[in-house]
C-alpha positions as CSV (number, residue, x, y, z in Angstrom):
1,X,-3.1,-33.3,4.5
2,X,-2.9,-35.0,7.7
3,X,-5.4,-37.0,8.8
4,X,-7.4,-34.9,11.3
5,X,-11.3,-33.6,11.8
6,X,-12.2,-30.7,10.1
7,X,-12.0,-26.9,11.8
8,X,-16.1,-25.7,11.1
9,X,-15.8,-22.4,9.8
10,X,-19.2,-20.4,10.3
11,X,-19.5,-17.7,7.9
12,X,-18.3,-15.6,5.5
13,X,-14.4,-15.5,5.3
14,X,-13.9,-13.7,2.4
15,X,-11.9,-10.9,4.2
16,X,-9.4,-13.8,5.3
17,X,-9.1,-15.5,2.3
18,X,-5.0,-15.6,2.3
19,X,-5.2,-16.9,5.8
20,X,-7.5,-19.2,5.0
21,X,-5.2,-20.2,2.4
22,X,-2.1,-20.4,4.5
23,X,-3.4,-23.0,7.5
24,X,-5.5,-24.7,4.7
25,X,-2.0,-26.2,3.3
26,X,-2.1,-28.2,6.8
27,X,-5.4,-28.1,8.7
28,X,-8.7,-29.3,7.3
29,X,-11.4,-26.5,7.3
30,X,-15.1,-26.6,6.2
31,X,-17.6,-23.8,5.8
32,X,-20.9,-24.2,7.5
33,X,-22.2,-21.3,5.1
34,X,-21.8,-22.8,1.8
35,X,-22.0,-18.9,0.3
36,X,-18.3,-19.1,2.0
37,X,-15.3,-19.3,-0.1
38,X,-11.9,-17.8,-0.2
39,X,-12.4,-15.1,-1.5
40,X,-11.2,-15.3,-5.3
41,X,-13.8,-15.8,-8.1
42,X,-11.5,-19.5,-9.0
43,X,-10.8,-20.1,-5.6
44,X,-13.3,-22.9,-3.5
45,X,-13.0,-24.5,-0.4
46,X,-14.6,-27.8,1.1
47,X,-18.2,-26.9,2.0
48,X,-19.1,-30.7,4.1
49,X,-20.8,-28.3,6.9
50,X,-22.0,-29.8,10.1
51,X,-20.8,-33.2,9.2
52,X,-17.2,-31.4,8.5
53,X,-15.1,-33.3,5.8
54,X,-15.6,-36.8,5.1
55,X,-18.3,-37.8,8.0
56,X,-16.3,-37.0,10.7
57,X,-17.5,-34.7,12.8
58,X,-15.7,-31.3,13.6
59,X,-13.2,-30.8,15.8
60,X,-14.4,-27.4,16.7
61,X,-16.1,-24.3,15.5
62,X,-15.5,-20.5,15.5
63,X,-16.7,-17.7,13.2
64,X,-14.7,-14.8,11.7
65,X,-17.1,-12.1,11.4
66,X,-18.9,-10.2,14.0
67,X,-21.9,-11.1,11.5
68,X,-21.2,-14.8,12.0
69,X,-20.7,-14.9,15.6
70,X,-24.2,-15.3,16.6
71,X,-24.9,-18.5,14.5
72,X,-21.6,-19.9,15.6
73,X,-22.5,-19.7,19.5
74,X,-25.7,-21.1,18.6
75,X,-24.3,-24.5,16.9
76,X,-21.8,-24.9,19.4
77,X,-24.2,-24.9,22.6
78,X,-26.5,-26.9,20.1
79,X,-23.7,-29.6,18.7
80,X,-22.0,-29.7,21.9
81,X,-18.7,-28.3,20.7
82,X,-16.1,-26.1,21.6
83,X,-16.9,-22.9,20.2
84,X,-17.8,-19.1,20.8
85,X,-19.9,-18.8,23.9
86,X,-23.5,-16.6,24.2
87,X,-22.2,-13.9,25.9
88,X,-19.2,-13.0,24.0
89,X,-21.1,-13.2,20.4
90,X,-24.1,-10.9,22.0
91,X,-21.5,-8.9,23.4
92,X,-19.2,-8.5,20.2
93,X,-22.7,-7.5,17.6
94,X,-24.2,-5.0,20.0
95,X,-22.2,-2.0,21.3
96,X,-24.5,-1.3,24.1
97,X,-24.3,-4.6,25.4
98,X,-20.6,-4.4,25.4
99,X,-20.4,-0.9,27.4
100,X,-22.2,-2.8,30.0
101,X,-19.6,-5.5,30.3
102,X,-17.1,-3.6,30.2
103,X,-18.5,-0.6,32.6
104,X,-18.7,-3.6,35.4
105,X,-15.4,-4.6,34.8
106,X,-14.3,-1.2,35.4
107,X,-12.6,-0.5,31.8
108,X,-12.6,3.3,30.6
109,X,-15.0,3.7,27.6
110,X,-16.5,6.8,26.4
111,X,-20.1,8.8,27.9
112,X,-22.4,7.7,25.7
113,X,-25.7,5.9,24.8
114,X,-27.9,4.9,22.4
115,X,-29.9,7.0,20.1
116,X,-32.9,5.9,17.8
117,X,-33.8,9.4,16.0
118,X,-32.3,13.1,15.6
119,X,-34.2,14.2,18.2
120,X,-32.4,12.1,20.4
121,X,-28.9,12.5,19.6
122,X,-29.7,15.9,20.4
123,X,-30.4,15.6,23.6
124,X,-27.5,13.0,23.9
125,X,-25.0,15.3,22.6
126,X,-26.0,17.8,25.7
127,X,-25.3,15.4,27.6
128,X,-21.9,14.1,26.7
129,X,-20.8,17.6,25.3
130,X,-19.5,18.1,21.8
131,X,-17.6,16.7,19.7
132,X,-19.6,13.3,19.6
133,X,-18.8,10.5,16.8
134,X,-22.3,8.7,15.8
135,X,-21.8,4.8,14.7
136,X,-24.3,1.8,14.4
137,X,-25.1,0.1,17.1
138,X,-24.5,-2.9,15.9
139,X,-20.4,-3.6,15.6
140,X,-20.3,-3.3,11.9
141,X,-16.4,-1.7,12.8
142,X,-15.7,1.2,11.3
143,X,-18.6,1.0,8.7
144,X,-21.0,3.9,9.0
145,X,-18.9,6.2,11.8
146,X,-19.1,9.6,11.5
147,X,-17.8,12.9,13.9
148,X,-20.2,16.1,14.8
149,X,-18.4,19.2,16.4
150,X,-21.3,20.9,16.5
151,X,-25.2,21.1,16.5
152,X,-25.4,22.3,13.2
153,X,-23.2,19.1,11.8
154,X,-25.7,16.6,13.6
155,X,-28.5,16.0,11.7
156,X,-26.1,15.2,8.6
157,X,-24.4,12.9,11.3
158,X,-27.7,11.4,12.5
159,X,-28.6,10.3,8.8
160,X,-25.4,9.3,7.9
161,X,-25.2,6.5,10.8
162,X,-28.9,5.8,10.9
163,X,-28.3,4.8,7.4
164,X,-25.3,2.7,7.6
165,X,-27.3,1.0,10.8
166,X,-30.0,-0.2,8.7
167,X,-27.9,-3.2,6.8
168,X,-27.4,-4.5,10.4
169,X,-28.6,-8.0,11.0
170,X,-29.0,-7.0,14.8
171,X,-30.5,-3.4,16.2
172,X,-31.0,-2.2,12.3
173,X,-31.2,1.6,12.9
174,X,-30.4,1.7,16.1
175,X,-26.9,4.4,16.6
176,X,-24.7,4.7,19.3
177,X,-23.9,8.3,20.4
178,X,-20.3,9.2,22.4
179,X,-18.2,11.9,23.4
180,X,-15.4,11.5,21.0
181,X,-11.7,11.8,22.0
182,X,-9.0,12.6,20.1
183,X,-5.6,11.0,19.7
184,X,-4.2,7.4,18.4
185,X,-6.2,4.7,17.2
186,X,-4.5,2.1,18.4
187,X,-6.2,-2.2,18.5
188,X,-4.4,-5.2,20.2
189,X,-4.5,-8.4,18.6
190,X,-5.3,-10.7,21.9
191,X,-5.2,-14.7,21.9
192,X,-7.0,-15.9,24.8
193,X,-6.7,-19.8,26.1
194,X,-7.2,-21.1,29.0
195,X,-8.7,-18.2,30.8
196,X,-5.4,-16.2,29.7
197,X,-5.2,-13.3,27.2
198,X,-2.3,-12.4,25.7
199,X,-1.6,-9.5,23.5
200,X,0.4,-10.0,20.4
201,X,0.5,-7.2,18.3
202,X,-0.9,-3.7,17.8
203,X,-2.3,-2.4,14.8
204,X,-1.9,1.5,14.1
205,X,-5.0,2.9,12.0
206,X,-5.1,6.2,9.9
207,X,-8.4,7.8,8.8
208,X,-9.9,9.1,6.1
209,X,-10.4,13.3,6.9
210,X,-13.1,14.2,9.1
211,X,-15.9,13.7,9.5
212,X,-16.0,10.6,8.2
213,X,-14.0,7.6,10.3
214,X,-12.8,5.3,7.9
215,X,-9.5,3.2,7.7
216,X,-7.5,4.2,5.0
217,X,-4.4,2.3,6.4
218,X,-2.9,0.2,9.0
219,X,0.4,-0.6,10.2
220,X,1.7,-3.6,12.2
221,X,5.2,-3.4,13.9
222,X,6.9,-6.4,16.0
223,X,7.4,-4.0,19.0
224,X,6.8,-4.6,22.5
225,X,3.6,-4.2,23.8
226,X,3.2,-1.3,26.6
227,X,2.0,-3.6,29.5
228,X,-0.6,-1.9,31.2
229,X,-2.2,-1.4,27.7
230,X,-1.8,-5.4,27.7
231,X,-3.4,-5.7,30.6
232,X,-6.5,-3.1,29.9
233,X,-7.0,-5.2,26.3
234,X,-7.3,-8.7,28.5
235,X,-9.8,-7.2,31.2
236,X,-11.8,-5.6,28.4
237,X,-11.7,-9.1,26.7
238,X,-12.4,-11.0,29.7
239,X,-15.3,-9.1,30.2
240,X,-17.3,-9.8,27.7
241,X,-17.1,-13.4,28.0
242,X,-14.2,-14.7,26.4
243,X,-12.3,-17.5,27.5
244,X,-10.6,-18.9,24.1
245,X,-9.8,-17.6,20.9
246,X,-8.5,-14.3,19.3
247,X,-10.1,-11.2,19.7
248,X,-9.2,-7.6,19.1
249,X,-9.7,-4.7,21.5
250,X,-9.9,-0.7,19.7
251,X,-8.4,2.1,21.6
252,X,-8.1,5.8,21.6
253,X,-5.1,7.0,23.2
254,X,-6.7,10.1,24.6
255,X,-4.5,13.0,26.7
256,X,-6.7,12.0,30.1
257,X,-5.9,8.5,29.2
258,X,-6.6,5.1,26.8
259,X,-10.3,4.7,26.1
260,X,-11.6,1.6,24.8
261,X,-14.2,2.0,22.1
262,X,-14.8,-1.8,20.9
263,X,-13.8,-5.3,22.0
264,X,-14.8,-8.0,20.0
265,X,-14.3,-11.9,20.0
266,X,-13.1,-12.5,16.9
267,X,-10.3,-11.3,13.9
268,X,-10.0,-7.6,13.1
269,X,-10.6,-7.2,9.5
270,X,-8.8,-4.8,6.6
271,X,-5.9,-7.7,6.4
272,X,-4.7,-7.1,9.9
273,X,-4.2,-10.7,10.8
274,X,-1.9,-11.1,7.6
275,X,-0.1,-7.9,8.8
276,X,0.5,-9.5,12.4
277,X,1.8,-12.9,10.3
278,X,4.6,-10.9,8.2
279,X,5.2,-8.9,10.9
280,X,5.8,-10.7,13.9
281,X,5.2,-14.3,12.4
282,X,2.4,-15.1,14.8
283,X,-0.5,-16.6,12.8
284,X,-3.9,-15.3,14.8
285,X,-6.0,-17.7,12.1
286,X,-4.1,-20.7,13.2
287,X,-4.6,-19.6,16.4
288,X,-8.2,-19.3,16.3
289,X,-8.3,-22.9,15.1
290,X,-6.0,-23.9,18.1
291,X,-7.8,-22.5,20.6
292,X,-11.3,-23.9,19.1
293,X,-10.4,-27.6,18.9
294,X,-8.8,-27.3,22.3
295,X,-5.0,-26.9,21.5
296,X,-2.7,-24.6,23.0
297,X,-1.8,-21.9,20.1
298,X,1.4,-20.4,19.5
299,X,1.7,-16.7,20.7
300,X,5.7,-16.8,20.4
301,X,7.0,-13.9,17.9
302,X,9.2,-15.6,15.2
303,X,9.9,-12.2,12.9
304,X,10.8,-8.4,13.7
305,X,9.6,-6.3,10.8
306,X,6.7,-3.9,9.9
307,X,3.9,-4.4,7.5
308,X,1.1,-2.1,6.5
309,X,-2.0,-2.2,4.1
310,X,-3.4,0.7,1.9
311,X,-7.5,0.6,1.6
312,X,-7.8,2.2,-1.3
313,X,-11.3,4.1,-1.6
314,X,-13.6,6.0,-4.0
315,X,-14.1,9.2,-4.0
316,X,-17.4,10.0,-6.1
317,X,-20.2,7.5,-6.9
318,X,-19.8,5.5,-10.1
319,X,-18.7,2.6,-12.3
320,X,-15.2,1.5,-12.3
321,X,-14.0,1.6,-16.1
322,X,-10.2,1.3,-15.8
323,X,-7.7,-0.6,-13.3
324,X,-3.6,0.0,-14.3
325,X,-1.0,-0.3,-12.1
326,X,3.2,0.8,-12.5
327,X,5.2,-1.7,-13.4
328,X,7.7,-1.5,-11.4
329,X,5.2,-2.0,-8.2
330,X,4.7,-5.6,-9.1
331,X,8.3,-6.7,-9.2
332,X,8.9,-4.6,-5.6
333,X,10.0,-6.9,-3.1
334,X,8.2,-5.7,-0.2
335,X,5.0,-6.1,-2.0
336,X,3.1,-8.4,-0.5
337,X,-0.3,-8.3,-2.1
338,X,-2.3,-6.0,-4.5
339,X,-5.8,-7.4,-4.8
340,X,-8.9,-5.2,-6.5
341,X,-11.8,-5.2,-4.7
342,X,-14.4,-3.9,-6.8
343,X,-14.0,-5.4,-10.3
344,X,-14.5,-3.5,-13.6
345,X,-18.0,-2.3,-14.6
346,X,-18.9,-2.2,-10.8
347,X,-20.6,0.1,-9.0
348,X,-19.0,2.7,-5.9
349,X,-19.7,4.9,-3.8
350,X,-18.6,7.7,-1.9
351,X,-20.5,8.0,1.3
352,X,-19.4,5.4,2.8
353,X,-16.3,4.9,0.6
354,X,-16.3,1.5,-1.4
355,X,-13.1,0.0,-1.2
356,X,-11.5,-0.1,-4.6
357,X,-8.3,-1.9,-3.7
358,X,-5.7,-2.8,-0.9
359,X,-2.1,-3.1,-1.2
360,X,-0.1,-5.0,1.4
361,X,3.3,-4.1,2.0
362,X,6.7,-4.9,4.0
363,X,9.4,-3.0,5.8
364,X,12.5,-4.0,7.9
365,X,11.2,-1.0,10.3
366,X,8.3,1.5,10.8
367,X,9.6,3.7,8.4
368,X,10.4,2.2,5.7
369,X,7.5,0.4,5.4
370,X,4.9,3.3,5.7
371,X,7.4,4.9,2.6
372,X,7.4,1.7,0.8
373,X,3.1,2.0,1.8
374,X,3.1,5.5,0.4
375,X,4.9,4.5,-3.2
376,X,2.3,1.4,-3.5
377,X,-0.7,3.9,-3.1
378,X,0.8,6.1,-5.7
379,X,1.4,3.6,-8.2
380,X,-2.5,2.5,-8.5
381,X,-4.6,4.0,-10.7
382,X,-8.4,4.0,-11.3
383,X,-10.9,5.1,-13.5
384,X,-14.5,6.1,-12.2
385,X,-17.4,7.1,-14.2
386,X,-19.6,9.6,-12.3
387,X,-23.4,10.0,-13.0
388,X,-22.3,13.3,-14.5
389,X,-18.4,13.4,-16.5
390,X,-15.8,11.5,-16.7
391,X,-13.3,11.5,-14.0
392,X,-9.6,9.8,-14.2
393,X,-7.9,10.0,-10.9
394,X,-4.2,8.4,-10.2
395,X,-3.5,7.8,-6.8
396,X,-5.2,7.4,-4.0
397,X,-4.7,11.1,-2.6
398,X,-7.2,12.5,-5.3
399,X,-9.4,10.4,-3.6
400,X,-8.4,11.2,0.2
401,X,-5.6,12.8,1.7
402,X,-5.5,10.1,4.9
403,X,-3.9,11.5,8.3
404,X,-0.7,10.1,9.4
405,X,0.5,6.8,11.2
């Protein structure tokens, strides 16, 4: 290990345990949290905290999560060192903070606003017109998103978001209402340093069936970047506050034209950053850790393939009982990682979907990864017992039939 101060990791990492892993093998990292870990029940990490490893002091912080962001901007205004600034953090955990931002800056987003009972959303939906998707206020990603095409659907909608909103550390309960636009889900991996983003990859997102708005895949190809999308991603970054680091900027490629529904100053979960790595060789950990102890990170493409990941969910509420998987997955060579998320005996559900597994796979193109995706979900099975019978599905597609990439 060479002999070097310590990268202060604020937060729980758990969703970037085999990054973690990778830059560990040469860059020292502590946890601040010392709940952190990487992710694997034998797995551990150094824990030294504020003091990093060995006395010295860090060398720089940054957090991983949205969750962790506000505690990381904290320590670094409080420790004096290089880290995630106020705005960016306030602006990457509250959705109605970042509209603002990015209204000023002049970035399409969608007509909406925030909604703290049924009532409400109502009389929001009027406003922006119908179909409207409903997600917590807080980013939470993903989590707790749900479409209404109609009046009728919204009071299922309402709940449905209002509840996922509640396990938010900031605005619990609070729901963002917006006209919802249909087309490609499209994020770009940005790397910002020195005042300049660059976008390095874009990750292609499939859903579960409506209404709900859940990953069920994404797929990360070493193409070239459309640059006026480039450009849209660094304005939206640059607007709310970030001047170093990675970040991630979600877009819907409606038919007026791209609309930007998050940006956020830190990694994009579901195993993205490992898909940018085998896909394009750019490592958007190690660049986090660049750019937060003041280094200039590498941005450079080094491979041209495809990689994608299958987030395999449940279907009914339960207890997992069974995990098998076919042979013959295990020894493919594109497979690049089959992890179970939910161990056996515990507990899922369906609304939102727990995430049961995730398969991580490789292709020489577009194609032949999301076929070599498609034979990995078919070849994991799980076994879920309901409140009521025993159910035995195989597959993921008795669970979901997700839209296409």
């Amino acid at each position: 290990m060479p002999s070097q101060p310590a990268v202060l990791v604020v937060g729980p990492s758990r969703d970037h345990a085999a990054d973690l892993q990778s830059v560990a093998e040469t860059r020292p990292i502590a946890f601040h949290d010392p709940d952190s870990n990487w992710g694997g029940p034998d797995a551990t990490a150094p824990t030294a905290g504020l003091d990093g490893i060995g006395g010295e002091p860090p060398a720089g912080l940054l957090a991983l999560t949205a969750e962790a962001l506000p505690q990381a901007a904290d320590l670094a205004e409080t420790l004096g060192l290089r880290g995630p600034s106020k705005a960016s953090a306030d602006a990457s955990t509250d959705r109605s903070v970042a509209r603002i931002l990015l209204a000023e800056a002049g970035v399409p987003t969608p007509r909406g606003t925030r909604v703290d009972s049924h009532q409400d959303a109502a009389a929001a939906a009027l406003w922006t017109g119908y179909p409207v998707v409903l997600r917590p206020l807080a980013n939470l990603g993903h989590y707790g998103a749900i479409r209404a095409d109609t009046p009728e659907d919204l009071q299922a909608a309402w709940t449905f978001a209002h509840t996922a909103s509640l396990a938010a550390q900031t605005t619990p309960g609070a729901v963002l209402l917006e006209r919802a636009h249909g087309g490609e889900h499209v994020t770009l991996q940005t790397i910002t340093s020195a005042g300049l983003t660059r976008v390095v990859a874009a990750a292609r997102t499939a859903f579960t069936n409506y209404p709900l708005l859940q990953p069920t895949s994404h797929l990360v190809t070493a193409e070239e970047i459309d640059p006026d999308l480039a450009q849209l991603a660094a304005r939206a970054i640059q607007a709310i506050g970030v001047d170093h680091g990675v970040g991630h900027v979600h877009i819907v490629m409606a038919v007026l034209g791209p609309v930007i529904t998050d940006a956020a100053a830190h990694l994009q979960g579901d195993s993205v950053p490992e898909l940018v790595r085998l896909a394009t060789g750019v490592d958007l950990l190690l660049a986090a850790i660049q750019t937060a102890t003041g280094q200039e990170p590498a941005t450079t493409p080094t491979r041209r393939a495809s990689a994608a990941v299958a987030l395999i969910r449940a279907g009914a509420d339960g207890t997992v009982t069974g995990q098998a998987v076919d042979p013959g997955l295990l020894d493919a060579p594109w497979l690049a990682r089959l992890t179970w998320e939910t161990p056996l005996r515990g507990l899922v559900q369906a609304h939102p979907a727990s995430l049961l597994a995730r398969c991580v796979v490789t292709g020489p193109d577009p194609d032949t990864c999301l076929n070599n995706l498609e034979q990995a979900r078919r070849s994991v099975q799980a076994t879920v017992q309901s409140d009521h019978a025993w159910s035995h599905r195989r597959g993921v597609h008795a669970w979901y039939e997700p839209a296409p990439l």
